[in-house]
Backbone atoms as SQL, in Angstrom:
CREATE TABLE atoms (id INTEGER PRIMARY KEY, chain TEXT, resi INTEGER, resn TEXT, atom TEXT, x REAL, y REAL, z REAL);
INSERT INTO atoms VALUES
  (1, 'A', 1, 'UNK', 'N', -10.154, 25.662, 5.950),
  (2, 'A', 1, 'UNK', 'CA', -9.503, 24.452, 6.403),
  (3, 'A', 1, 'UNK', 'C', -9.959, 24.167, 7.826),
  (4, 'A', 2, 'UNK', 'N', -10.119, 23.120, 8.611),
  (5, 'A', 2, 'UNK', 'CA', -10.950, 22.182, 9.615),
  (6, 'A', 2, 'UNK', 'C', -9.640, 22.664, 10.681),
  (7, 'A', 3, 'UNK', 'N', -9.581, 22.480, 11.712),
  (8, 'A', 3, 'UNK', 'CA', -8.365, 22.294, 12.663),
  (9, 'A', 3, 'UNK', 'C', -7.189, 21.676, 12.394),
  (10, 'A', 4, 'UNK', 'N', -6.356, 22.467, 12.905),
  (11, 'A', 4, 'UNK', 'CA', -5.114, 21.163, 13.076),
  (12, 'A', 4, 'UNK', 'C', -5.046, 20.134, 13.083),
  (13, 'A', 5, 'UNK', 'N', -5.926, 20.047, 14.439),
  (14, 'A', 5, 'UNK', 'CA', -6.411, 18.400, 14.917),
  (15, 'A', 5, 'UNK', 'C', -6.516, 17.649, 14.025),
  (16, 'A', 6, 'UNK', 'N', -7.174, 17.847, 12.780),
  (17, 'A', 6, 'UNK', 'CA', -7.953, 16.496, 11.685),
  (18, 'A', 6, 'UNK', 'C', -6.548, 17.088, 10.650),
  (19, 'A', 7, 'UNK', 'N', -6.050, 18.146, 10.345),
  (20, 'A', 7, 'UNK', 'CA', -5.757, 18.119, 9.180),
  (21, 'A', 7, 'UNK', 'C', -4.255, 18.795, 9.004),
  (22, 'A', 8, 'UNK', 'N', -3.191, 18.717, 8.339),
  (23, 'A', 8, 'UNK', 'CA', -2.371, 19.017, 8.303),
  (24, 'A', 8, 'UNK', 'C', -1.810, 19.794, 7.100),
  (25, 'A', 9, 'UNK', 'N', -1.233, 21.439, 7.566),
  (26, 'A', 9, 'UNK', 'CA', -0.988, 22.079, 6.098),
  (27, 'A', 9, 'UNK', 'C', 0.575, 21.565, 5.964),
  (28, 'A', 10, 'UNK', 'N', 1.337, 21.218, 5.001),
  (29, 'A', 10, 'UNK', 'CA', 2.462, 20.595, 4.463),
  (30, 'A', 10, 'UNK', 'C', 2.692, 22.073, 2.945),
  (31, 'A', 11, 'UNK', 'N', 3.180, 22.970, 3.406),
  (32, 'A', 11, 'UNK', 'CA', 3.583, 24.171, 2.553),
  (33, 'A', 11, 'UNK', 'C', 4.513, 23.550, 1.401),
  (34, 'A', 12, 'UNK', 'N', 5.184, 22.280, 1.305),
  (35, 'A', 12, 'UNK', 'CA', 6.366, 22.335, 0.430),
  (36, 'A', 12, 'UNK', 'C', 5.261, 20.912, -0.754),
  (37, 'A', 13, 'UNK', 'N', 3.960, 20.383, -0.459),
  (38, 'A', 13, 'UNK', 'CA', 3.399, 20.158, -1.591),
  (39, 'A', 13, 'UNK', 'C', 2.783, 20.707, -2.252),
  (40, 'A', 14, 'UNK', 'N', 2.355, 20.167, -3.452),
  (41, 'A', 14, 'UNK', 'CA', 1.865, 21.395, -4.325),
  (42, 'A', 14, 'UNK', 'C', 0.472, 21.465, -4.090),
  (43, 'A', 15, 'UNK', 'N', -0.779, 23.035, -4.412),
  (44, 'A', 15, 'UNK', 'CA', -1.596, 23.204, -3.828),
  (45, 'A', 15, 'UNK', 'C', -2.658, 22.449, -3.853),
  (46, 'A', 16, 'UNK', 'N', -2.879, 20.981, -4.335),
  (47, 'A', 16, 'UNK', 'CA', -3.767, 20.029, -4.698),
  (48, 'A', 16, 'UNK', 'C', -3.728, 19.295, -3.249),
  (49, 'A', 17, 'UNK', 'N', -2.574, 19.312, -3.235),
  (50, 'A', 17, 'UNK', 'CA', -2.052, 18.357, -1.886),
  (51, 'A', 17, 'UNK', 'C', -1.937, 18.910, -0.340),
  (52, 'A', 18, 'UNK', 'N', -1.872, 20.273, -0.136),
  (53, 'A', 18, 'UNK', 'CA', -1.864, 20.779, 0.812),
  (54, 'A', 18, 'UNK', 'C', -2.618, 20.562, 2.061),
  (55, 'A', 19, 'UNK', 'N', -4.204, 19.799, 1.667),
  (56, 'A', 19, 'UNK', 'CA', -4.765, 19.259, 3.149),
  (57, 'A', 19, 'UNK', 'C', -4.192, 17.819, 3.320),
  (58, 'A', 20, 'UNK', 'N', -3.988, 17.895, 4.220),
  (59, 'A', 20, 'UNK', 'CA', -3.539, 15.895, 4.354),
  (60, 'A', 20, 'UNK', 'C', -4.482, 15.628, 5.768),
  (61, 'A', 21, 'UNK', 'N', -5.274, 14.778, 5.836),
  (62, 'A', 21, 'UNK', 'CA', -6.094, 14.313, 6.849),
  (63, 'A', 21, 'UNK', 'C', -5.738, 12.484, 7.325),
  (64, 'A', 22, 'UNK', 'N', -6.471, 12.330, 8.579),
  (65, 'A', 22, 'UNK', 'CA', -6.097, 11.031, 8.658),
  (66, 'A', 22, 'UNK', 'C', -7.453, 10.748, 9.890),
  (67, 'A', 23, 'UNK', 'N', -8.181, 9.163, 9.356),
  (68, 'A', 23, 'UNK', 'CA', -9.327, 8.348, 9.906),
  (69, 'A', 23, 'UNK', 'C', -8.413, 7.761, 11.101),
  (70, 'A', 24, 'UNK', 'N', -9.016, 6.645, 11.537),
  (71, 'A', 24, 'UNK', 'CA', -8.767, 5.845, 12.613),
  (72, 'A', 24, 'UNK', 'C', -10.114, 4.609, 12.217),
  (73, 'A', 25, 'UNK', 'N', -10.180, 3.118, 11.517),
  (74, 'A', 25, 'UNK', 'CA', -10.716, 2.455, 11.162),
  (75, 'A', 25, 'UNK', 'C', -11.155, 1.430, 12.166),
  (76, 'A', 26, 'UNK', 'N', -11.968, 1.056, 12.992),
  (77, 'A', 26, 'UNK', 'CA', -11.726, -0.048, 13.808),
  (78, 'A', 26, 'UNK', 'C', -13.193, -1.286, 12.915),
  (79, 'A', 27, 'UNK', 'N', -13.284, -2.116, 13.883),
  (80, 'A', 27, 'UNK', 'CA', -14.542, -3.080, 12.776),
  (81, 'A', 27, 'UNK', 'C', -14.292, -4.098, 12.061),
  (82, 'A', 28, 'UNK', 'N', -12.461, -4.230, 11.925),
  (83, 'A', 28, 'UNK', 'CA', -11.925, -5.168, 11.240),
  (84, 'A', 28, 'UNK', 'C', -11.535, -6.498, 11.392),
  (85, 'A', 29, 'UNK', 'N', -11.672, -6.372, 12.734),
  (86, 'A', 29, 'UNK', 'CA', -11.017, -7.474, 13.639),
  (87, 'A', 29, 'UNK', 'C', -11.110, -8.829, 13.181),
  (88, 'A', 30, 'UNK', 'N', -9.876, -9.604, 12.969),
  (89, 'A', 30, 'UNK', 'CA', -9.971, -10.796, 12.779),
  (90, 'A', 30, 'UNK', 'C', -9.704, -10.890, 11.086),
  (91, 'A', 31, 'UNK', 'N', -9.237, -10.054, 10.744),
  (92, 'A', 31, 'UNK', 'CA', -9.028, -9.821, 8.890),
  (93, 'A', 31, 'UNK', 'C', -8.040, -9.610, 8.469),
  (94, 'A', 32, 'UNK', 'N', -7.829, -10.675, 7.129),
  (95, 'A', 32, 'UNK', 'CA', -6.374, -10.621, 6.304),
  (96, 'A', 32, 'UNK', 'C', -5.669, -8.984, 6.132),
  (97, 'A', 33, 'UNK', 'N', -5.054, -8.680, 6.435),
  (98, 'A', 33, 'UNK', 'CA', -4.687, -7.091, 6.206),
  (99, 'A', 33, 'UNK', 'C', -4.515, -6.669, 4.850),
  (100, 'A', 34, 'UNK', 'N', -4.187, -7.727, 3.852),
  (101, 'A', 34, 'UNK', 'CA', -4.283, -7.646, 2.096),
  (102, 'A', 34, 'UNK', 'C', -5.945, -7.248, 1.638),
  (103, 'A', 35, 'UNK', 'N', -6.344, -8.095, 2.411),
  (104, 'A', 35, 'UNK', 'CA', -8.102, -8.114, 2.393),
  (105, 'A', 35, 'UNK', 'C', -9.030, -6.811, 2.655),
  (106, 'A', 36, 'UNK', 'N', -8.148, -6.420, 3.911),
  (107, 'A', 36, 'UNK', 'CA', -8.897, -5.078, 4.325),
  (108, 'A', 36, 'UNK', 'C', -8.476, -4.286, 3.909),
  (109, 'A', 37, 'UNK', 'N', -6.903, -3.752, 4.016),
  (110, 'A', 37, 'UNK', 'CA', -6.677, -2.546, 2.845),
  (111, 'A', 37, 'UNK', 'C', -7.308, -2.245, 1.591),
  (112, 'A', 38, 'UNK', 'N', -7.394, -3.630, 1.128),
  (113, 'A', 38, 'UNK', 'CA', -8.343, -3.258, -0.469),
  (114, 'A', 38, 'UNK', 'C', -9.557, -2.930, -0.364),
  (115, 'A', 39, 'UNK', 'N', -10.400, -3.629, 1.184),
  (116, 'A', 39, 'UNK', 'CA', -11.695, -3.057, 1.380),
  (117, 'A', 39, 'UNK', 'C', -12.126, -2.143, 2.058),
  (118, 'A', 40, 'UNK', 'N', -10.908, -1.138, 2.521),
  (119, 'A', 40, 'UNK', 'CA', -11.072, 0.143, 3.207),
  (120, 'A', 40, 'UNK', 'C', -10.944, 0.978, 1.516),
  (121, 'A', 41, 'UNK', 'N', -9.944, 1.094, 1.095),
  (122, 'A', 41, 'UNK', 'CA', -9.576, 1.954, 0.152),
  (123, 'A', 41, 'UNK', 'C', -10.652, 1.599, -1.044),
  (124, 'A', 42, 'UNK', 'N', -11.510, 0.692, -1.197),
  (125, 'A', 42, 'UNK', 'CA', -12.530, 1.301, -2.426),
  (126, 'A', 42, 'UNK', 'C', -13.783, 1.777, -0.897),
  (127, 'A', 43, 'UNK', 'N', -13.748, 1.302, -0.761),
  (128, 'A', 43, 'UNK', 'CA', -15.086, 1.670, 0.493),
  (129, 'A', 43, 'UNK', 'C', -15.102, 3.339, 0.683),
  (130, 'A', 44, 'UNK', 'N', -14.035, 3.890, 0.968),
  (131, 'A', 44, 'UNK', 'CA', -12.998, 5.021, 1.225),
  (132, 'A', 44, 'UNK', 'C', -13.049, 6.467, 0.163),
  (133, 'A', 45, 'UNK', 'N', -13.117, 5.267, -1.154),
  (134, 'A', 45, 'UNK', 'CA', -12.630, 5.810, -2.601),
  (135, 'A', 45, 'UNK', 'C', -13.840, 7.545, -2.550),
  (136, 'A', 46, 'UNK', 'N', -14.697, 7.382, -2.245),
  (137, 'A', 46, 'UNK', 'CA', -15.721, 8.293, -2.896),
  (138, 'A', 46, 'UNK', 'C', -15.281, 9.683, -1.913),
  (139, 'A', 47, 'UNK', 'N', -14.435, 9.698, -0.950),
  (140, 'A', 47, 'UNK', 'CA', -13.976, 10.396, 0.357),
  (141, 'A', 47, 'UNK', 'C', -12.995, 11.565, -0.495),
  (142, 'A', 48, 'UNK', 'N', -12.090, 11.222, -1.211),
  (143, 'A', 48, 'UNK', 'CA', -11.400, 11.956, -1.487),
  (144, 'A', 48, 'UNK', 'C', -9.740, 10.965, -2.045),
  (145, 'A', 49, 'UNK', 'N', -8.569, 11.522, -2.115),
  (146, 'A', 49, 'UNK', 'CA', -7.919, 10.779, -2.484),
  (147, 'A', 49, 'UNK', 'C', -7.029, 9.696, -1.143),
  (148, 'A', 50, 'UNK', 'N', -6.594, 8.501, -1.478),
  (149, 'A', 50, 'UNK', 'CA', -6.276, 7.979, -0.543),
  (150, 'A', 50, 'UNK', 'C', -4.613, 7.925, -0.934),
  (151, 'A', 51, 'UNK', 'N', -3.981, 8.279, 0.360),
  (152, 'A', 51, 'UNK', 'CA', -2.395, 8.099, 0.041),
  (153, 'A', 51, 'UNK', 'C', -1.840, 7.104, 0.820),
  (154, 'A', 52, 'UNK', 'N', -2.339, 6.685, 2.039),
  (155, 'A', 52, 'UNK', 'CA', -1.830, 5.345, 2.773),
  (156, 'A', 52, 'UNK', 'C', -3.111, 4.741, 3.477),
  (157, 'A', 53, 'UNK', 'N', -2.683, 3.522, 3.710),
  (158, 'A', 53, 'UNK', 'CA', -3.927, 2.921, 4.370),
  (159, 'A', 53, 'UNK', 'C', -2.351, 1.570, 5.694),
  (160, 'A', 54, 'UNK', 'N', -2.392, 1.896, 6.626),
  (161, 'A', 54, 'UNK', 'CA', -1.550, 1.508, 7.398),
  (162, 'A', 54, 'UNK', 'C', -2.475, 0.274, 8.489),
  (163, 'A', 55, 'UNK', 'N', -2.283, -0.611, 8.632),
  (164, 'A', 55, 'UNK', 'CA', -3.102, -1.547, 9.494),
  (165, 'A', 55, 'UNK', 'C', -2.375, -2.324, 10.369),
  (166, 'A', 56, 'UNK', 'N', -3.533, -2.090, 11.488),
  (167, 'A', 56, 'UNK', 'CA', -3.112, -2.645, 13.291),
  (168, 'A', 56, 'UNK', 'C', -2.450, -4.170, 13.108),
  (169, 'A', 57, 'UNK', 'N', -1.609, -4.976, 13.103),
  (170, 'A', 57, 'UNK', 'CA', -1.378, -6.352, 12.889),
  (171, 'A', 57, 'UNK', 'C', -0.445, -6.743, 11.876),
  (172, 'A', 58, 'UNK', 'N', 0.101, -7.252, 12.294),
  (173, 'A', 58, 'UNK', 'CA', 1.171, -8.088, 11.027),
  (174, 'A', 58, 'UNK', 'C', 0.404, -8.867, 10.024),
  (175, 'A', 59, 'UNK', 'N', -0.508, -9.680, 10.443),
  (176, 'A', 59, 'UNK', 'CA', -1.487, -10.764, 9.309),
  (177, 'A', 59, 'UNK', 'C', -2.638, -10.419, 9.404),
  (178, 'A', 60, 'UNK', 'N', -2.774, -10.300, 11.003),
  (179, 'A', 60, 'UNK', 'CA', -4.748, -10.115, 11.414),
  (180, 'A', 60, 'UNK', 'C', -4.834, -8.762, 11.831),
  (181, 'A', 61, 'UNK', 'N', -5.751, -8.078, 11.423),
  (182, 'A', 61, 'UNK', 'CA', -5.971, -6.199, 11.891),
  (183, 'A', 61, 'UNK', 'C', -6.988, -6.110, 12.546),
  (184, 'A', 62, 'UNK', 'N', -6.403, -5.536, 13.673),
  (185, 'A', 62, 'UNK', 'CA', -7.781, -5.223, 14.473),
  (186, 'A', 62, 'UNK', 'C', -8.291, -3.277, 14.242),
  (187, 'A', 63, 'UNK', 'N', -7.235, -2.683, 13.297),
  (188, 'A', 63, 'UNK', 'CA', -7.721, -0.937, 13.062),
  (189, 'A', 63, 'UNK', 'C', -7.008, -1.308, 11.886),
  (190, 'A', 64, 'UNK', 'N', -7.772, 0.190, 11.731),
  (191, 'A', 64, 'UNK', 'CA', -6.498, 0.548, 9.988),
  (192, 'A', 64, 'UNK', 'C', -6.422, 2.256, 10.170),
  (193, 'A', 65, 'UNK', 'N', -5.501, 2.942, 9.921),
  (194, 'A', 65, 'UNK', 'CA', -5.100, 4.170, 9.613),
  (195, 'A', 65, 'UNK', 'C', -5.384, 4.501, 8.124),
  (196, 'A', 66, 'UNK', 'N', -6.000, 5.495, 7.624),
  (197, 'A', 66, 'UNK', 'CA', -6.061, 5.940, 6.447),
  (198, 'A', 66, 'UNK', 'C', -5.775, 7.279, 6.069),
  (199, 'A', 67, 'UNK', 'N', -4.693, 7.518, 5.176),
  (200, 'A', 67, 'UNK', 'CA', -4.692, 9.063, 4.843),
  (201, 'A', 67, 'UNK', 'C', -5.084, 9.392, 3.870),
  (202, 'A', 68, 'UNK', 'N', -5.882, 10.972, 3.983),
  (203, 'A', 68, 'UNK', 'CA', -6.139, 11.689, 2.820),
  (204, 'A', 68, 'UNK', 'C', -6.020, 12.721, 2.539),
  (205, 'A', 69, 'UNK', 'N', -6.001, 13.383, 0.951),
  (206, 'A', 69, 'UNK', 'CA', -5.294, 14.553, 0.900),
  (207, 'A', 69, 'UNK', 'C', -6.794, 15.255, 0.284),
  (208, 'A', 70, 'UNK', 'N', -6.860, 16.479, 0.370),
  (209, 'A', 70, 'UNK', 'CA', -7.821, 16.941, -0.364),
  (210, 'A', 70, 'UNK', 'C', -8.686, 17.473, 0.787),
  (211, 'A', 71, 'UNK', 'N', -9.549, 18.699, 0.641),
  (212, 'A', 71, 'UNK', 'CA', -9.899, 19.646, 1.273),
  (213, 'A', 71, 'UNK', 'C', -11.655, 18.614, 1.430),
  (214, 'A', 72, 'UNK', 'N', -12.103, 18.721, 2.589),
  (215, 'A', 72, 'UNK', 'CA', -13.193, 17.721, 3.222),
  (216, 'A', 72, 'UNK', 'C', -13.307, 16.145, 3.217),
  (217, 'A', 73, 'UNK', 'N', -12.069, 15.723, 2.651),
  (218, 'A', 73, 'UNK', 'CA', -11.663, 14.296, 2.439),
  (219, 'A', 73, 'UNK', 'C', -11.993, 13.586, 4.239),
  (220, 'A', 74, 'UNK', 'N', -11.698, 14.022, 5.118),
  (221, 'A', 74, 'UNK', 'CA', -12.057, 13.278, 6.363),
  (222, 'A', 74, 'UNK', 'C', -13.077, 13.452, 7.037),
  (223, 'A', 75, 'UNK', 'N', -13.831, 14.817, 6.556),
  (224, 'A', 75, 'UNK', 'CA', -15.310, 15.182, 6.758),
  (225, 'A', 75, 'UNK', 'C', -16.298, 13.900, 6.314),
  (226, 'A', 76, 'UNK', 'N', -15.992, 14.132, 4.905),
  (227, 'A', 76, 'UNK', 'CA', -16.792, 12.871, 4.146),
  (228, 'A', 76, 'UNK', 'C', -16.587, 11.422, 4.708),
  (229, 'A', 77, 'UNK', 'N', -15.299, 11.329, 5.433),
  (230, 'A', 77, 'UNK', 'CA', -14.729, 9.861, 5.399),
  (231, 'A', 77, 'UNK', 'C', -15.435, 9.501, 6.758),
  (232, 'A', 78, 'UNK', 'N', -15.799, 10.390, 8.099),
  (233, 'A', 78, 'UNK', 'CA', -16.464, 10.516, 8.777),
  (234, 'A', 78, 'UNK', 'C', -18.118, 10.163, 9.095),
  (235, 'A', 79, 'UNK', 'N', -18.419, 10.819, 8.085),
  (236, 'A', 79, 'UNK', 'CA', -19.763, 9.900, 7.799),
  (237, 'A', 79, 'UNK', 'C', -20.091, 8.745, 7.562),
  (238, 'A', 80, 'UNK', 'N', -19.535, 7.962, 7.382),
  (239, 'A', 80, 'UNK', 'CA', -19.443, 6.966, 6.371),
  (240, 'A', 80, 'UNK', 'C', -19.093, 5.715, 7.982),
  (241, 'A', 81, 'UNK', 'N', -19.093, 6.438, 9.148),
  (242, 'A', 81, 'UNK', 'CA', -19.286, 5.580, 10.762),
  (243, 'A', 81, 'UNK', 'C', -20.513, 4.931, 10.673),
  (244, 'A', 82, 'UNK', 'N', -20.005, 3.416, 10.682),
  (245, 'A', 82, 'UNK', 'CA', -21.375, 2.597, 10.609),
  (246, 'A', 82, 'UNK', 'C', -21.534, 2.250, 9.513),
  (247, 'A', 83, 'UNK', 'N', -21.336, 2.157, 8.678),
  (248, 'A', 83, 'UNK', 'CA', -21.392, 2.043, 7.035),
  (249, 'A', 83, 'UNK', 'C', -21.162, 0.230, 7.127),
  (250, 'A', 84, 'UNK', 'N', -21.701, -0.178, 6.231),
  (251, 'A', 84, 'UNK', 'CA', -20.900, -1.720, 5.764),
  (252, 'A', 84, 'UNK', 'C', -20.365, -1.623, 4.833),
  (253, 'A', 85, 'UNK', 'N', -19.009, -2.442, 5.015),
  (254, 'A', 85, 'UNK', 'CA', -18.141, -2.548, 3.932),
  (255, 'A', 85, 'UNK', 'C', -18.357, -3.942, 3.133),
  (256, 'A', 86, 'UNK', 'N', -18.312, -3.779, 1.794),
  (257, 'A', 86, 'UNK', 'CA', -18.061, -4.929, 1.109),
  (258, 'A', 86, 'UNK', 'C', -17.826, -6.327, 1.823),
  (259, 'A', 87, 'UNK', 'N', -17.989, -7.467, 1.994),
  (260, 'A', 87, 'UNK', 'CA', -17.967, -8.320, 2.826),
  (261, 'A', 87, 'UNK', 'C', -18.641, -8.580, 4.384),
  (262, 'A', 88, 'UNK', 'N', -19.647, -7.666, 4.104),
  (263, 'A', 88, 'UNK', 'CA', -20.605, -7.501, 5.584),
  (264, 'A', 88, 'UNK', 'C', -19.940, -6.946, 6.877),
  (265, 'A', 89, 'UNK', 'N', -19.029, -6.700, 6.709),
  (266, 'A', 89, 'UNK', 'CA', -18.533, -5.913, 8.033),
  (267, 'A', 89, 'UNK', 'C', -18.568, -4.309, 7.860),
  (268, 'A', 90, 'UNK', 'N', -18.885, -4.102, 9.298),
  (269, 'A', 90, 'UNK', 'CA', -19.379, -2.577, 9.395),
  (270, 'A', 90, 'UNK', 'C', -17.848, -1.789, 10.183),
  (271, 'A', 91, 'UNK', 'N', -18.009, -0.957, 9.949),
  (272, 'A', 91, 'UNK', 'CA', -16.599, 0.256, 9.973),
  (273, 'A', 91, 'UNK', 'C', -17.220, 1.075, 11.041),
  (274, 'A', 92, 'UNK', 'N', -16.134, 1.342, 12.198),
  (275, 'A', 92, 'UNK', 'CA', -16.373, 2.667, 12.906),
  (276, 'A', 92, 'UNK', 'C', -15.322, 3.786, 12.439),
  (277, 'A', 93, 'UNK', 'N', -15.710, 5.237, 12.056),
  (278, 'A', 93, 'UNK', 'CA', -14.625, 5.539, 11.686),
  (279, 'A', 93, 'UNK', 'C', -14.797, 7.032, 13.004),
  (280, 'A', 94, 'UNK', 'N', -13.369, 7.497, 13.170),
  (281, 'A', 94, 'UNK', 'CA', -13.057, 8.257, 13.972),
  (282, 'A', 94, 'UNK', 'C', -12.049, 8.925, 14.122),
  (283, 'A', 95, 'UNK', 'N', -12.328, 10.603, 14.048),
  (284, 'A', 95, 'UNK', 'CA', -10.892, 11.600, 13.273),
  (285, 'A', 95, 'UNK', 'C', -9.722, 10.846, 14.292),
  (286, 'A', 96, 'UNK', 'N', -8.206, 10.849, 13.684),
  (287, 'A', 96, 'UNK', 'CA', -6.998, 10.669, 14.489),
  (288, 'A', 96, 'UNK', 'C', -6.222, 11.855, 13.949),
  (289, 'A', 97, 'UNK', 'N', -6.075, 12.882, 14.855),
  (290, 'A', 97, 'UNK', 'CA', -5.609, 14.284, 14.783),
  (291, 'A', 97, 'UNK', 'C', -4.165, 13.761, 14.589),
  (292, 'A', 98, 'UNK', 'N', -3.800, 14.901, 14.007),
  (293, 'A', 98, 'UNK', 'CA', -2.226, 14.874, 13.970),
  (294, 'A', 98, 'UNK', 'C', -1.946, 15.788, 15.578),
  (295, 'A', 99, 'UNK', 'N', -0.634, 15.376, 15.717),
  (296, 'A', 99, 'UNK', 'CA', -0.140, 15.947, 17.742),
  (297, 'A', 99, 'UNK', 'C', 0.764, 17.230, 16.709),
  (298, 'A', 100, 'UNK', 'N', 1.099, 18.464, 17.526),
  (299, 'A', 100, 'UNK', 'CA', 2.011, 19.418, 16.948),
  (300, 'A', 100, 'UNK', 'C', 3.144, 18.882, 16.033),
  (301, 'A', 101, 'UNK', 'N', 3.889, 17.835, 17.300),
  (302, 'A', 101, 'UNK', 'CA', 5.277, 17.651, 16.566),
  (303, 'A', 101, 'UNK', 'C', 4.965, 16.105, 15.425),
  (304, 'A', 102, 'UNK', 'N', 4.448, 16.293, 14.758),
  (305, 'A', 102, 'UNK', 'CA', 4.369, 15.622, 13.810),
  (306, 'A', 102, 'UNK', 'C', 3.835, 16.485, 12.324);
C-alpha cells in the first residue's frame, strides 16, 4: 500500500474496498458540472473503481475531486496528467492526500 498521504486504510470495509484514494482534477474551468462529472468518471473509468466525483462550483467547476477504491487506482489515475478528455479539454491531475484526522 502507497502512503497515507494518497491512500486511506478504512478496516470496517470489506477487503475489496480497503484502499480508498483521492485525485485533485483541475482543466475544467468554465464547465457544466453534470457535463464534467460524466466526463471525468468515464475518462477515469480504466483507473480503477470510482466512488465519488465531487466538483469546485455550484453550476460552473473550476476542479473536481475524485475517489477511488482499489489498490493502484490513483497511481494509474496519475498518469493520465495531461491527458484529453472527451470534449477537447485536457486534465491536470494531482494526488490530494488525506490529513490524519480525516
Amino acid at each position: 500500500m502507497s502512503s497515507s498521504l494518497e491512500k486511506k486504510r478504512n478496516t470496517s470495509l470489506p477487503d475489496d474496498l480497503l484502499d480508498i484514494g483521492r485525485i485533485i482534477v483541475t482543466g475544467c474551468d468554465g464547465r457544466d458540472s453534470e457535463d464534467v462529472e460524466s466526463a471525468l468518471r468515464e475518462h477515469f473509468a480504466s483507473c480503477g473503481k470510482i466512488t465519488d466525483v465531487y466538483s469546485g462550483g455550484a453550476r460552473i467547476v473550476s476542479f473536481a475531486i475524485i475517489y477511488f477504491v482499489g489498490e493502484g487506482a490513483v497511481d494509474k489515475a496519475l498518469k493520465l496528467d495531461g491527458s484529453e478528455v472527451a470534449g477537447g479539454w485536457k486534465v491536470r491531475v494531482k494526488p490530494c492526500p488525506f490529513r490524519d484526522n480525516e
